[in-house]
C-alpha positions as CSV (number, residue, x, y, z in Angstrom):
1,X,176.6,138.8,95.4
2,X,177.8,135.7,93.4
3,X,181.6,136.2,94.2
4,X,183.2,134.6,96.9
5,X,184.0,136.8,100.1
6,X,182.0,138.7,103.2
7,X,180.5,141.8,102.7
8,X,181.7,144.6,105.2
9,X,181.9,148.5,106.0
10,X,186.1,150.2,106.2
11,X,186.1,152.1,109.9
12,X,189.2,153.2,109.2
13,X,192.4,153.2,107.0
14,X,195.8,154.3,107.7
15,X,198.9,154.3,105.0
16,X,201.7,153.2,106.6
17,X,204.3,153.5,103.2
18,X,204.7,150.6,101.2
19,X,201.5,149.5,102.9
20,X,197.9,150.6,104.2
21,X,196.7,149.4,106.7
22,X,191.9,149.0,106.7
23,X,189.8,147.5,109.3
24,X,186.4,146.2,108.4
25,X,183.7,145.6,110.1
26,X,182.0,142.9,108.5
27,X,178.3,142.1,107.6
28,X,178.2,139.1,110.5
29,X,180.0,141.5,113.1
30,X,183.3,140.6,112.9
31,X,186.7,143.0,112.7
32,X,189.3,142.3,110.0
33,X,192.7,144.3,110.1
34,X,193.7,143.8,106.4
35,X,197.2,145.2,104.6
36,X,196.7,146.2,101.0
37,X,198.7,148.3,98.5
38,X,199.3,151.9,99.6
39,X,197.6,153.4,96.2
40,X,193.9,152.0,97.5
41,X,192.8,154.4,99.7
42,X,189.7,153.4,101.4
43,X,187.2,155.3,102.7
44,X,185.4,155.7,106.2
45,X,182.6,153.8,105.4
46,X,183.1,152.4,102.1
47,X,181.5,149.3,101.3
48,X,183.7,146.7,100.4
49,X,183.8,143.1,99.8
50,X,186.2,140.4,101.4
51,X,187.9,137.6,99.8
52,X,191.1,135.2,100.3
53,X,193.4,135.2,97.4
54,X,195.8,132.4,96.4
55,X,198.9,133.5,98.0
56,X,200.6,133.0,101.2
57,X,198.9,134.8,103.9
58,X,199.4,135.0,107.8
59,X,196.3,135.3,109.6
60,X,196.6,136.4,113.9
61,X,193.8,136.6,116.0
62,X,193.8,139.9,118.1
63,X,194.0,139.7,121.5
């Protein structure tokens, strides 16, 4: 609870090869569509926990 992030729930992941592909729903509503390494599968519903690391990131709203 003392980390930095968002709390959220995984609806769903797909592996895509040299990426997968989750999107969470987080704990104030919101959808993120976030690509991670392939060997983290995530669960349907899996609690996880949010956070920007320190690395060059491209963030696009949807729709």
């Amino acid at each position: 609870p003392d980390s930095p992030g968002v709390d959220g729930v995984v609806e769903e992941s797909t592996f895509l090869g040299s990426v997968r592909r989750s999107t969470v729903l987080t704990s104030d509503g919101s959808r993120v569509v976030v690509e991670h390494a392939p060997e983290r599968r995530l669960g349907d519903r899996e609690p996880v926990r949010l956070a920007l690391a320190i690395v060059p990131a491209t963030v696009r709203p949807i729709g």
